[in-house]
Residue frames as qw, qx, qy, qz and C-alpha x, y, z in Angstrom:
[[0.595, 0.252, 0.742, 0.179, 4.29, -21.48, 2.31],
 [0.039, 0.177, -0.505, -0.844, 4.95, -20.00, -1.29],
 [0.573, 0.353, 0.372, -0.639, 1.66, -19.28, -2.86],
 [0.614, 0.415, 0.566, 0.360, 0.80, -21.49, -6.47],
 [0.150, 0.407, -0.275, -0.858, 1.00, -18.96, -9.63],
 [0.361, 0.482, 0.793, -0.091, -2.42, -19.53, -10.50],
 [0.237, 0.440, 0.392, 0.772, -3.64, -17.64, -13.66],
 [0.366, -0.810, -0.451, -0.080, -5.97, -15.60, -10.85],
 [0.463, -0.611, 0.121, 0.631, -3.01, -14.33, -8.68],
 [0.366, -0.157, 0.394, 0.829, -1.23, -13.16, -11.76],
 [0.007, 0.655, 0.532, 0.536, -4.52, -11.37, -13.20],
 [0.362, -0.904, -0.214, 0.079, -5.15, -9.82, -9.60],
 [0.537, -0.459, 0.120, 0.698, -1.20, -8.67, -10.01],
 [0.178, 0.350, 0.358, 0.847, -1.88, -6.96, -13.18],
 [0.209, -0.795, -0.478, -0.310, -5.02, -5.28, -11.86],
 [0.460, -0.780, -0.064, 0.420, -2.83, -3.73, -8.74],
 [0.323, -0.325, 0.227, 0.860, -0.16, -2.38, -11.08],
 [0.142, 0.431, 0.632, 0.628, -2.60, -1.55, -13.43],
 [0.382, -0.791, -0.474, 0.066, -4.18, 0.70, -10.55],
 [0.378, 0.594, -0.100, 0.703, -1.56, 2.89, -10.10],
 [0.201, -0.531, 0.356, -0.742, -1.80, 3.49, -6.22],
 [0.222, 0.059, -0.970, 0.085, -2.90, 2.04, -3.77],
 [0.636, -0.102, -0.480, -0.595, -6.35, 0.17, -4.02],
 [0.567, -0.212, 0.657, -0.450, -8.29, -1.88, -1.12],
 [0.159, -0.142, 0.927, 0.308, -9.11, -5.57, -1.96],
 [0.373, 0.603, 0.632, -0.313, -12.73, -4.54, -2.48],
 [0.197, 0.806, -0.164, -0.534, -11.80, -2.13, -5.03],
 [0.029, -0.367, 0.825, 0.429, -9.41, -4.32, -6.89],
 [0.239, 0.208, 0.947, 0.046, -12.47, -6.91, -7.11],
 [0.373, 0.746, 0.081, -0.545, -14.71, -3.99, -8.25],
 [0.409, 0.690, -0.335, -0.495, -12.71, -4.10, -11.43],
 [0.065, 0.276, -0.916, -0.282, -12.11, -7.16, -11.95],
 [0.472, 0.475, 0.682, -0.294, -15.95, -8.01, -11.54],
 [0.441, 0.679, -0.119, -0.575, -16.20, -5.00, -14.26],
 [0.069, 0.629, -0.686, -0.360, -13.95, -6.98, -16.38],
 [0.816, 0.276, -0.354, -0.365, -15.83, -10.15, -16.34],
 [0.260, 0.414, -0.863, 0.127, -12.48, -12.08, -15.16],
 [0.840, -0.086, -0.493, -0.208, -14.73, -14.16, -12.78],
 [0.494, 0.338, -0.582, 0.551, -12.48, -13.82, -10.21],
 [0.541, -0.753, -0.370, -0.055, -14.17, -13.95, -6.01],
 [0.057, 0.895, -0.078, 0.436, -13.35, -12.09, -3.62],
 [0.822, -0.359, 0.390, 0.207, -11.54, -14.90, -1.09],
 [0.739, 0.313, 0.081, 0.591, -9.07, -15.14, -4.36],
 [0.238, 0.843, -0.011, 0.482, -8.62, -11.30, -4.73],
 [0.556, -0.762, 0.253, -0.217, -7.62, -11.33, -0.60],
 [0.966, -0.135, 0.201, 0.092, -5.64, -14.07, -1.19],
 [0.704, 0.491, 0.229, 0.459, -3.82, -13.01, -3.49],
 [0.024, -0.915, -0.050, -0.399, -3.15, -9.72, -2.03],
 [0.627, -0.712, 0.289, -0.130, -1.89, -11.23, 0.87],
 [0.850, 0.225, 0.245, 0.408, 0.45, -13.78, -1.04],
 [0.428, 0.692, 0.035, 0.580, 1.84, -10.68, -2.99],
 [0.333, -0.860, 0.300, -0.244, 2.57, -8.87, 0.35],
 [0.819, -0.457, 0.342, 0.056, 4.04, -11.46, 2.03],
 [0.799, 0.107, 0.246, 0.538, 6.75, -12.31, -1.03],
 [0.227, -0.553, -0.003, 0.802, 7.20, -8.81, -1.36],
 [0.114, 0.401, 0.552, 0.722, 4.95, -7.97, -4.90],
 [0.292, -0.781, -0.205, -0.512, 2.52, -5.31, -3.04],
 [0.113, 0.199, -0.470, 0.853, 3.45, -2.87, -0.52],
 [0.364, -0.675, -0.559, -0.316, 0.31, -2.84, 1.93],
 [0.056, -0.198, 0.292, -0.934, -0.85, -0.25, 4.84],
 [0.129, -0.609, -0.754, 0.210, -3.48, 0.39, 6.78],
 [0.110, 0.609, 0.397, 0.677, -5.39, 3.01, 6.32],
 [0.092, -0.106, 0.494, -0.858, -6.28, 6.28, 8.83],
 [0.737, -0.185, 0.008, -0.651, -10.02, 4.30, 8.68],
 [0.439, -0.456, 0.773, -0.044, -8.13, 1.34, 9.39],
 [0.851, 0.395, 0.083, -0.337, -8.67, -0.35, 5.99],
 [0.478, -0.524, 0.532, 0.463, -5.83, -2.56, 4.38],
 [0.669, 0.726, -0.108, -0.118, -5.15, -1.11, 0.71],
 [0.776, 0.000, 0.557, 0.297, -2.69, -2.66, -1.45],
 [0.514, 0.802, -0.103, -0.287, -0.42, -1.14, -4.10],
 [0.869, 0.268, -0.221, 0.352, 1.97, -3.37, -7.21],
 [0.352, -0.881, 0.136, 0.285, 5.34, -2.65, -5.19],
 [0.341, 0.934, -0.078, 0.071, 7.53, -0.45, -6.76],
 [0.088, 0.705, -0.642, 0.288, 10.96, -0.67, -4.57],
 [0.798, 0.041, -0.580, 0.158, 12.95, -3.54, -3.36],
 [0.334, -0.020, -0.528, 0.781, 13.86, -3.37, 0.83],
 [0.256, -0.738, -0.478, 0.402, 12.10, -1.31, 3.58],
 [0.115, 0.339, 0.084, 0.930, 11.01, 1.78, 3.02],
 [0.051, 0.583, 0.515, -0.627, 7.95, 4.52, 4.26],
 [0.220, 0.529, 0.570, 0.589, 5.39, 6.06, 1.80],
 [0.223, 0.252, -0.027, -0.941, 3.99, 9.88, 2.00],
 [0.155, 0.287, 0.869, 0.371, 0.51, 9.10, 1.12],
 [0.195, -0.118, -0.119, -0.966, -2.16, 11.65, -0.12],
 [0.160, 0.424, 0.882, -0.133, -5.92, 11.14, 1.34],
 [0.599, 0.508, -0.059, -0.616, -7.43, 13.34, -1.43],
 [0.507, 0.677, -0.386, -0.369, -5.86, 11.54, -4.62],
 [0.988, -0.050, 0.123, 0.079, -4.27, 8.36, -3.50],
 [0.270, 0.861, -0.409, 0.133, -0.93, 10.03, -4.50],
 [0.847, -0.507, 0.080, 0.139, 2.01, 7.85, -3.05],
 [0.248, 0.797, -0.487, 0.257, 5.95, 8.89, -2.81],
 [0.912, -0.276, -0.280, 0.115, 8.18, 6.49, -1.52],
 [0.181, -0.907, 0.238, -0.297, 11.03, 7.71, 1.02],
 [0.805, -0.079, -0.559, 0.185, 13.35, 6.69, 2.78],
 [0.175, -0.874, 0.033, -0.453, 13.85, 7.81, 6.36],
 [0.700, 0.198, -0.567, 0.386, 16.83, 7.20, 8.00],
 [0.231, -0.261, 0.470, -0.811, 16.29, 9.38, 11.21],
 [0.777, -0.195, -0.029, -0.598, 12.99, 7.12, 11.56],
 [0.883, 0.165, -0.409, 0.161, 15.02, 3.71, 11.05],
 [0.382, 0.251, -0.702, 0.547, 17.78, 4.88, 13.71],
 [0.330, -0.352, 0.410, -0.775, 14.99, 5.67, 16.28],
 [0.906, -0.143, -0.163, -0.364, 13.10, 2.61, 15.96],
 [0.678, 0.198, -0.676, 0.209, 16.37, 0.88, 16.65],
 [0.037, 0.452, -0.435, 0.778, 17.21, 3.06, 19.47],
 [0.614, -0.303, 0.321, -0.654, 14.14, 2.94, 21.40],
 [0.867, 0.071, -0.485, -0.089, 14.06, -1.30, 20.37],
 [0.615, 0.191, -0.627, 0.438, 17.47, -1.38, 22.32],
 [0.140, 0.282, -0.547, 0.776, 16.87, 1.09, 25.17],
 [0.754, -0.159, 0.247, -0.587, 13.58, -1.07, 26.06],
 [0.441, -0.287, 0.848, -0.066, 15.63, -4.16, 25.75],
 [0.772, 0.420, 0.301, -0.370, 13.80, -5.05, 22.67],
 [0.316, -0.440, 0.625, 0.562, 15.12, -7.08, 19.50],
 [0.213, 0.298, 0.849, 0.381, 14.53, -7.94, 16.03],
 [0.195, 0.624, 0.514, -0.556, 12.01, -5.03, 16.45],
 [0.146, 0.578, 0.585, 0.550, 9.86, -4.05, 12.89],
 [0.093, 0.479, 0.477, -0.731, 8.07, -0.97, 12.37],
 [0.478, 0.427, 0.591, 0.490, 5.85, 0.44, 9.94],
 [0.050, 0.653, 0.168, -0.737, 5.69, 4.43, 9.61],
 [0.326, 0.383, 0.652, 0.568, 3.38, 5.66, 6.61],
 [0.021, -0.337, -0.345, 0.876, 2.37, 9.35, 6.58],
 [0.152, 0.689, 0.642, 0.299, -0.94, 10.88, 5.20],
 [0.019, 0.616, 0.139, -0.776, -1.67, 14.23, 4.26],
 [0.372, 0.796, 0.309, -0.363, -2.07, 16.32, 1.25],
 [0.621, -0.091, 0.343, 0.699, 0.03, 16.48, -1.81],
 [0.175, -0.300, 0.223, 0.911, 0.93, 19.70, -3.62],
 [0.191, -0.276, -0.585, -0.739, -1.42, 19.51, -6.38],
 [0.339, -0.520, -0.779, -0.090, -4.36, 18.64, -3.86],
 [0.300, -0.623, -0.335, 0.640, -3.52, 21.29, -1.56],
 [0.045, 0.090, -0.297, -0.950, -3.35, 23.99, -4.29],
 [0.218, -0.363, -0.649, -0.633, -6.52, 23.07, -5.94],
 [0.428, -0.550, -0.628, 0.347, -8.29, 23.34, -1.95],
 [0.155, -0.501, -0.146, 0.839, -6.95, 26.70, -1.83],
 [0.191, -0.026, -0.332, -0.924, -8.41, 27.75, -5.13],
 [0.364, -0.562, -0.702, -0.244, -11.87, 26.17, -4.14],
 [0.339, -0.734, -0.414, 0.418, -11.82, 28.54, -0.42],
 [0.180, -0.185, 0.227, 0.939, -10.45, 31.69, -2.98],
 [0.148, -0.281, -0.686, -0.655, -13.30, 30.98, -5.38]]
């Protein structure tokens, strides 16, 4: 069931692209408390989940098993490189990942089979600045 386009949903969609990364639904309601908008936090989830599901926010789970939410960026399946200093995020595509999920789908008799593969680690700028804090 298509969510309404309530003036709420379409404030809580500016606030995710206005976030630049990606932002749990506590967070997103952090600033939009700051902001006054009035907006609860059942809407802000709601909305989050609406916008996944039609394909306006890419969501994950986190490696604490939180689910953050960023405005999405590309159309179609992809896989994101995500920094856990900085919130950096690089989308990818990984076609060696896509033919193995198929693979192993078929050679366990499995169809129609989804996956979601999102890596964490460190991005370039974070990992430099680490090394100049264990130089210093």
């Amino acid at each position: 069931m298509a969510q309404r386009n309530t003036w709420q949903r379409e404030r809580v969609r500016e606030a995710l692209a206005d976030a630049g990364g990606f932002v749990s639904a506590q967070g997103l309601h952090a600033t939009l408390r700051d902001e006054n908008t009035g907006i609860g936090l059942a809407t802000v989830y709601r909305a989050l989940a609406g916008l996944a599901a039609d394909g306006g926010a890419d969501s994950l789970q986190s490696p604490d098993g939180e689910a953050l939410y960023r405005a999405c960026v590309s159309s179609g399946h992809h896989h994101h490189l995500i920094c856990r200093n900085c919130g950096r995020t690089v989308e990818i595509e990984a076609t060696a990942v896509e033919q193995w999920a198929r693979t192993t789908a078929e050679k366990h008799g499995f169809t129609a089979a989804e996956h979601i593969v999102d890596i964490f680690g460190l991005c370039a700028s974070c990992t430099q600045a680490q090394g100049e804090r264990v130089d210093h």
